[in-house]
C-alpha positions in Angstrom: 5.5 -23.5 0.0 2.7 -23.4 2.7 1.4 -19.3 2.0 1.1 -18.4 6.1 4.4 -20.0 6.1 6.1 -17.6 3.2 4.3 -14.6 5.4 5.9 -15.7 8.4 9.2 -16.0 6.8 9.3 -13.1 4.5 8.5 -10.4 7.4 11.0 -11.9 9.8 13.2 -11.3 6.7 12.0 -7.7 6.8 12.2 -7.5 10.4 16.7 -8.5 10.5 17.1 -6.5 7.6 15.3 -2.6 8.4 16.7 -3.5 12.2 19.7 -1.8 11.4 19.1 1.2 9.6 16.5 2.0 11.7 18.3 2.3 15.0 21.6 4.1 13.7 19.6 6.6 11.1 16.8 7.3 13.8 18.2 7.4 17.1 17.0 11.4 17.4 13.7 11.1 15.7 12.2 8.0 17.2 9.7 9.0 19.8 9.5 7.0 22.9 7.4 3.7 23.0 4.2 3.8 24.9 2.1 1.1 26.1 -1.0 3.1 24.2 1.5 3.6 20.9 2.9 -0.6 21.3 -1.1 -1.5 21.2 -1.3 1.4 18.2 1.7 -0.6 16.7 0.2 -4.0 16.8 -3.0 -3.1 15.4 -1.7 -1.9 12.7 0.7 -4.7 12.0 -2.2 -6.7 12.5 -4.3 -4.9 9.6 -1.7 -4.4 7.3 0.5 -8.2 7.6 -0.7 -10.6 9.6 -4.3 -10.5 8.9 -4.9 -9.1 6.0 -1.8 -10.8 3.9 -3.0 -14.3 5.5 -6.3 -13.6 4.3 -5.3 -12.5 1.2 -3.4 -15.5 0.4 -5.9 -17.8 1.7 -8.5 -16.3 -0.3 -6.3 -17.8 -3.6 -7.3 -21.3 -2.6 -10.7 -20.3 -3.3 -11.2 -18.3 -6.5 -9.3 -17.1 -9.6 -6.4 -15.2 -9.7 -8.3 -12.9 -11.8 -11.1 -12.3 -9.3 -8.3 -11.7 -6.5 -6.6 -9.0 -8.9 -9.4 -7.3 -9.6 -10.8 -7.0 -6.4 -7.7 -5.6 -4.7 -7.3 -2.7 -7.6 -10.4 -1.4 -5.6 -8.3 -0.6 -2.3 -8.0 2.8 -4.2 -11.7 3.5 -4.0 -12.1 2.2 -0.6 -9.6 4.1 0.9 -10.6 7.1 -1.1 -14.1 6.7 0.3 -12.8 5.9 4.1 -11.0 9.2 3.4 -13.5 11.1 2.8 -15.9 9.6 5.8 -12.9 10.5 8.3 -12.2 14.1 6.7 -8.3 13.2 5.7 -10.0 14.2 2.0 -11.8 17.6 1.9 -14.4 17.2 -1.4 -15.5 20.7 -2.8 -17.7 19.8 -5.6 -17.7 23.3 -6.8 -13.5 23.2 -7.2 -12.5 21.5 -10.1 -9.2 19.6 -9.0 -12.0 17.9 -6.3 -13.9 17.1 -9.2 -11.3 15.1 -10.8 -10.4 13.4 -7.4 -13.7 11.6 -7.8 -13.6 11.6 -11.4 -10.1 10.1 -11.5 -10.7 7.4 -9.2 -14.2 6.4 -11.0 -12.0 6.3 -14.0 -9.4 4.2 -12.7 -12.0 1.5 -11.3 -13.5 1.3 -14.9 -9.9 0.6 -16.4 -9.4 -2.3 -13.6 -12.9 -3.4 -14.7 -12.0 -3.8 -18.3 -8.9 -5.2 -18.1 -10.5 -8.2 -16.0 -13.8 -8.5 -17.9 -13.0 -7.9 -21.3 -10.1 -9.9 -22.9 -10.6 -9.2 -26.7 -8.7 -10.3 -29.5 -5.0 -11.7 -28.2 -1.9 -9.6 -29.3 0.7 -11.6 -31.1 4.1 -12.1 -29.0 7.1 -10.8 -30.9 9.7 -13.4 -29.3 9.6 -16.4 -27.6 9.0 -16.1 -23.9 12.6 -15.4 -21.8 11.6 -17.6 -19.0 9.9 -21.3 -19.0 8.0 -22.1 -16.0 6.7 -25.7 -15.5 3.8 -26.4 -13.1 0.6 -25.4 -13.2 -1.5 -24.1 -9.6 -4.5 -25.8 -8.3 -7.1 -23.7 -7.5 -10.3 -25.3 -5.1 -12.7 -23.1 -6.0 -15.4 -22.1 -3.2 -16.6 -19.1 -4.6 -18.7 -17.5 -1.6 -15.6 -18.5 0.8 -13.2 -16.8 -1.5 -15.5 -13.7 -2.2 -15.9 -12.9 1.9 -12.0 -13.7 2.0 -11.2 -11.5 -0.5 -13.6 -8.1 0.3 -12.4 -8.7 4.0 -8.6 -8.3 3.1 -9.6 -5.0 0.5 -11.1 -3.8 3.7 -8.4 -4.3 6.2 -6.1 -3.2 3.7 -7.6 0.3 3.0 -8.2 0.5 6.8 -4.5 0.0 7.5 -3.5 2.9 4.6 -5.8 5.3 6.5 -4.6 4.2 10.1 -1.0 5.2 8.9 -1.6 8.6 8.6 -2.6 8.9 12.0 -0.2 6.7 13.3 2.9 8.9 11.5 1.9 11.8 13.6 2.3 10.1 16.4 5.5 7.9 15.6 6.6 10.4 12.3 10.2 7.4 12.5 9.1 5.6 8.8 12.2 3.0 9.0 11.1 2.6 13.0 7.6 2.1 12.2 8.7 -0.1 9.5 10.9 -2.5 11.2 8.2 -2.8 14.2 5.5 -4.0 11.6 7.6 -6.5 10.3 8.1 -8.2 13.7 5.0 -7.5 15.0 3.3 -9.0 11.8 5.7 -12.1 11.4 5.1 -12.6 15.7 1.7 -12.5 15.0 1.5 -14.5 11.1 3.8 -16.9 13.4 0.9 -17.7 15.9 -1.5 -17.8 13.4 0.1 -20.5 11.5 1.4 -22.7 13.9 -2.4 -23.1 14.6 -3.5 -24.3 11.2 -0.1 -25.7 10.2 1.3 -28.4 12.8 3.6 -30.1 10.6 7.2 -29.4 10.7 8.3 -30.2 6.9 6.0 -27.3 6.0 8.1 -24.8 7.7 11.7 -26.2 6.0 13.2 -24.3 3.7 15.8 -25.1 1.5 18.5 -23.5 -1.0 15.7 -22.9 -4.1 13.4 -20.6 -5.2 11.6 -20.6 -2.0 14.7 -19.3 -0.5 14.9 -16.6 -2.9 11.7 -15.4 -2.7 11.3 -15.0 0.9 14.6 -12.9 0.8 13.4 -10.7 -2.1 10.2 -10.4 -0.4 11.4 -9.9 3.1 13.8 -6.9 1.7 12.0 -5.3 -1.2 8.9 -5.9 -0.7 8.0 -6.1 3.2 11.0 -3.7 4.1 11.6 -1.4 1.4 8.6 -1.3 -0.5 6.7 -0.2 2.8 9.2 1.8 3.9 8.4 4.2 0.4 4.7 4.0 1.2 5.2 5.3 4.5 6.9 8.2 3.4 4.8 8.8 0.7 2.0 8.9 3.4 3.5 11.2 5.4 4.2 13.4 2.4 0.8 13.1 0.3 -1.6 10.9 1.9 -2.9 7.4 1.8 -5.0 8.1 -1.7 -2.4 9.3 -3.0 -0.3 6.1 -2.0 -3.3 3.4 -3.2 -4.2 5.2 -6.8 -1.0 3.3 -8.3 -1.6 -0.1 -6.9 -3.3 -0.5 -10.5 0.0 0.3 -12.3 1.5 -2.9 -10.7 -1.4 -4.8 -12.6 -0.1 -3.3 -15.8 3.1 -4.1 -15.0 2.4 -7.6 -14.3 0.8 -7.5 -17.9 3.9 -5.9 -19.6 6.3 -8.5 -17.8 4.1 -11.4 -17.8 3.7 -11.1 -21.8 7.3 -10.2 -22.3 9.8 -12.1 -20.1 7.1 -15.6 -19.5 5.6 -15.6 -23.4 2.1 -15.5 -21.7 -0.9 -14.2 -23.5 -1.5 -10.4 -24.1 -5.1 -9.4 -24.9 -6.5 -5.8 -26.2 -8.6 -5.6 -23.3 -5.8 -5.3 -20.9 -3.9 -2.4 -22.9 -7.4 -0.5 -23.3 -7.9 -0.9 -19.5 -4.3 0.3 -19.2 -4.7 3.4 -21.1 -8.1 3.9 -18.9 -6.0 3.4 -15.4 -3.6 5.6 -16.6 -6.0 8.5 -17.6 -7.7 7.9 -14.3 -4.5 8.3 -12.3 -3.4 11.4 -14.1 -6.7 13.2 -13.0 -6.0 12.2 -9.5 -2.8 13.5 -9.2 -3.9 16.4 -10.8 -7.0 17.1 -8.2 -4.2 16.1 -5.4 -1.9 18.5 -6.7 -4.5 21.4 -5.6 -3.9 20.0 -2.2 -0.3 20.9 -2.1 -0.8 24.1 -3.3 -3.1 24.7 -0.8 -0.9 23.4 1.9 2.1 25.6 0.4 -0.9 29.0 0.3 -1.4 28.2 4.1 2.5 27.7 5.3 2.8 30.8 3.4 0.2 32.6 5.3 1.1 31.1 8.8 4.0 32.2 8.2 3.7 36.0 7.4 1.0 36.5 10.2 4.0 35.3 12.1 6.3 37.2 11.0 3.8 39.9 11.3 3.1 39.2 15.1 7.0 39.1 15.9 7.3 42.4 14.2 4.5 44.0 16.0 5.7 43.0 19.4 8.9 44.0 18.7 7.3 47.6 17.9 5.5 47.6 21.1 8.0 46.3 23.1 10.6 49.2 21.7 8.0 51.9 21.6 7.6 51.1 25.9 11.1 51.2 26.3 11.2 54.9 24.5 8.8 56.5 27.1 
């Protein structure tokens, strides 16, 4: 199946789907539509689908799997770095939990590292694989084409994490904002491809896997998948979101080795372990940021209270003379 094709497909999936529950479960919440917020909207769907996925994809043709999974466990670091450029992440270098923000993330970009570049002695497989699958993918490698590919989609990627944040405060709907990437994003992966791809049999799609794969990703992936990010933006941040795109990698691993019987080496559990210890400190230095958060409610809150009770003294006081 043509990849701009699947991108196309999968977010109009998206799109049909979130419609729903995002009109009935956010009629109060959803702010009203702006020219300025609809230009906000397609930038974004533009950095985080459209562009950035058909880049992604394209990037395959060029290089290794391997290459591309590695390179895309670094959207953590970038968008820790953007972060920090914009001031969304406040570094204190004399506060410990800031220490093991950078820590953390330095940690986790040495356990992608070693689970790409070291392989190690390969595990035995207890069973036979679950799964058989036939076929093999051909890869055309152009490795300077790929590489520009690939760093571009990290980059565009990060940026969209970061752009969320700001959008949310703006447009705070998450199953709104959602549904309005999707067909933004398909409207836009739709124009895209019907440039590079004239031929009709490339977008037909019949009762297989194809099929199945566009509805999973249009639903879980492209609808509820982002949905959960979103929120989890809102909530904690876009580091916070990013640091467990290396957990998928494991995963992968863990599944791969499993259910498809394919090869398990000691490099990829010791970079595990690695990613895992990394992540840990992060959530550990991000933790301080919600108990500062909580500190200055808390404080906002009393001076308030404070204020309301002082007026209210005044304001009898006057009344007595």
């Amino acid at each position: 199946m043509n990849p701009h094709v699947y991108i196309t497909y999968r977010h109009i999936v998206a799109a049909v789907v979130m419609l729903p529950f995002a009109y009935f479960f956010e009629r109060k919440l959803r702010p009203k539509l702006t020219l300025a917020l609809f230009l906000e909207l397609n930038v974004l769907s533009l950095l985080g689908v459209s562009w950035t996925l058909n880049m992604y994809f394209a990037s395959l043709r060029y290089t290794s799997p391997t290459f591309l999974a590695s390179m895309v466990n670094t959207i953590a670091s970038l968008t820790f770095i953007i972060a920090v450029v914009l001031r969304l992440e406040v570094l204190n270098l004399k506060n410990p939990r800031d220490i093991a923000k950078i820590l953390g993330t330095l940690i986790s970009l040495a356990g992608v590292m070693v689970m790409t570049l070291y392989k190690g002695p390969i595990m035995k497989n207890l069973w036979g694989p679950l799964i058989n699958i036939q076929g093999k993918a051909t890869i055309h490698e152009n490795w300077l084409k790929g590489s520009v590919l690939t760093v571009t989609s990290c980059i565009t990627w990060s940026a969209w994490y970061i752009m969320q944040a700001f959008t949310l405060n703006r447009y705070p709907a998450q199953l709104s904002l959602t549904t309005w990437m999707s067909f933004l994003g398909a409207l836009q992966s739709a124009f895209f491809t019907a440039i590079v791809q004239h031929k009709p049999p490339a977008w037909r799609i019949g009762f297989d896997i194809d099929l199945w794969s566009t509805i999973y990703g249009g639903v879980a992936v492209s609808g509820l998948v982002v949905f959960i990010q979103l929120w989890c933006t809102k909530e904690r941040g876009p580091v916070f979101v990013t640091m467990f795109n290396p957990v998928s990698t494991i995963l992968v691993a863990i599944l791969a080795y499993f259910v498809l019987g394919e090869k398990l080496y000691l490099g990829s559990i010791i970079g595990a372990v690695v990613v895992i210890v990394g992540l840990y400190m992060l959530l550990w230095g991000k933790e301080g940021d919600q108990e500062v958060q909580r500190t200055s409610t808390e404080q906002s809150h009393s001076a308030s209270e404070e204020l309301k009770i002082h007026n209210l003294q005044i304001i009898t006081s006057a009344e007595t003379k």
